[in-house]
Structures are given as C-alpha cells and as structure tokens.
C-alpha positions, -999 to +999 in steps of 0.1 A: +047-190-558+026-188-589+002-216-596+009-232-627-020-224-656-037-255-673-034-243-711-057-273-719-082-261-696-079-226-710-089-239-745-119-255-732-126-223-712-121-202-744-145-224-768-172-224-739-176-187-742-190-163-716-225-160-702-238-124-692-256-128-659-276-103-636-284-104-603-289-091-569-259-113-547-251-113-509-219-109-488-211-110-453-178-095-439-159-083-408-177-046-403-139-033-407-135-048-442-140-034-473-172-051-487-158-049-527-126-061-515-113-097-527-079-090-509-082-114-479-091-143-512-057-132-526-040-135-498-049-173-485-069-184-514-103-198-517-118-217-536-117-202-570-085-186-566-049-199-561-030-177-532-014-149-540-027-145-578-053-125-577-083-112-558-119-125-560-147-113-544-170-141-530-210-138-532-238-160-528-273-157-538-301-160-525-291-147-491-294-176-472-264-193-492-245-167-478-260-176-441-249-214-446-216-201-457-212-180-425-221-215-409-196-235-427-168-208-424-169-207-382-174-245-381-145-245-394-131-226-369-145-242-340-168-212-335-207-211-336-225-180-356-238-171-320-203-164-310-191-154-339-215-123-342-209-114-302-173-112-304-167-098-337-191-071-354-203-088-390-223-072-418-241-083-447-240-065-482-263-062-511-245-061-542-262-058-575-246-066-608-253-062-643-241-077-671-211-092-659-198-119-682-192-153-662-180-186-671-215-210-655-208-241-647-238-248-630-254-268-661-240-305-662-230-302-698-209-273-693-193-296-663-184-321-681-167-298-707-146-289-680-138-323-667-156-313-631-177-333-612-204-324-586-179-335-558-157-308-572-179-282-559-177-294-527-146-309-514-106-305-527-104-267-541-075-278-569-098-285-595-120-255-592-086-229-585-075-241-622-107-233-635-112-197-619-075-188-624-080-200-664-116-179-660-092-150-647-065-154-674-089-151-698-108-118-686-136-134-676-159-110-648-158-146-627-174-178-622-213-185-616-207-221-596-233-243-574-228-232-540-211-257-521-234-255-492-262-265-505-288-249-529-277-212-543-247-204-563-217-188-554-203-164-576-168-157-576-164-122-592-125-111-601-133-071-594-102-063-614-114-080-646-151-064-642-159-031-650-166-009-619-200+002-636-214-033-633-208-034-595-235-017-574-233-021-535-270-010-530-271-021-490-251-026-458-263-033-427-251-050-393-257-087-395-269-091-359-279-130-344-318-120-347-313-108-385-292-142-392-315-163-374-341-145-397-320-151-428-308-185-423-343-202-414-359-189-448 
C-alpha cells in the first residue's frame, strides 16, 4: 500500500525551498547492519517515512541524541540499554555530510508554514510521514527536524535522493555499556 501524497503540502514544501546543511551526525545500529542503509525504515516505517516507500537513513547530532534515542527505542521494547548491548552487539557511526540540501523545520516559522506543531515532533508520526514523503517527492537530501528526545535534531537523510559524494562514514566503533554510559551522561 502506497501512502497517499498531500499535493497541498508539496506546494508549501516547494515554495519553502531547500537549506544546504553540514555536519558531522551519529548513528547507532545492529553490528550486522549496514550503517548507510535506510532499508529496515522502508520496511516498517519511521517517523519520516511511510512503510514501504522508500528508505531513510536516521541520524542524530550531537551524539548523545543518538544515546537518548537508543534509550527511547529499547524502552519501547521493554529492554534496558544494559541488556540491550549484552545480548546483541551495537555500534555507533560517524557520518559526515556536506552540502546536502534539507527541508529545516526546526525554526517555528518554517513550522507553521507547514501546519506542524511542536507536539508533531514528538508523538503521532502521520503528520511528519506526509512531510518527509513530500520532502522525498520532491528530491530533497532529507529533513533537518528537532529531535524528539529532547535537545539535538534528527536528521532524516533519503540516501537515494543524496549524492553518494556528500556521504562520508568517517568512524565505526563497538558501542559497548562503558562508551554509552560515557556518551549518554555528556
């Protein structure tokens, strides 16, 4: 099934414009996972992508946004981070990128453009998945978003749309409980 695409949404998407953004971003992932992969995001969809339309890569920055989103996502399995990381082998990922042209709704007037509220960030994915699948439709690199965990934003990059050359994974290394205790109480 194929979400539907809000045209009127894609209008106000188009007449916003792009913004080029930089930065050095964080990911954790399964050590058996591919860390420039968005295909598990395809497959269930997440929060800036309906299922089964297309891939997006999730990233955080600074890197303990992408500690509180380990949090959030074994809380919501019933898990702690301490049993996550003894059971199943996780690592962490630098990944710089460089000029990559986002859609930012992190500034309030661009928010309101867009007919999102702060609560949007945070709780029902609807309104944000007809956002990044307009984002998407129109060849945007992603979306630049306030993290929903708190301070840090969460870039969600479509890899097919971006350039390969504005991708860089400088880093990979185990994420082990002493480095994410180390991380997550920066």
């Amino acid at each position: 099934m194929t979400a539907a695409l809000n045209e009127e949404l894609v209008e106000a998407i188009d007449a916003i414009g792009t913004t080029v953004w930089s930065g050095e971003t964080f990911r954790y992932t399964n050590a058996r996972r591919e860390p420039l992969s968005g295909e598990g995001a395809r497959r269930f969809g997440a929060r800036y992508n309906p299922r089964e339309l297309f891939p997006v890569v999730y990233l955080a920055q600074p890197v303990q946004a992408c500690m509180r989103e380990l949090e959030r996502a074994v809380a919501n399995q019933h898990l702690t981070v301490e049993h996550l990381l003894r059971s199943a082998p996780q690592v962490l990922h630098t990944i710089d990128l460089t000029e990559i042209d986002v859609l930012d709704p992190t500034q309030a007037d661009t928010q309101a453009a867009l007919g999102l509220e702060n609560s949007d960030f945070t709780g029902d994915w609807g309104p944000c998945q007809e956002v990044g699948h307009a984002a998407w439709f129109l060849g945007f690199h992603g979306v630049l978003a306030p993290s929903a965990v708190g301070d840090g934003v969460t870039l969600a990059l479509f890899d097919h749309n971006t350039p390969p050359s504005r991708i860089h994974l400088k880093s990979t290394e185990p994420l082990t409980l002493d480095i994410y205790r180390s991380l997550a109480s920066k």
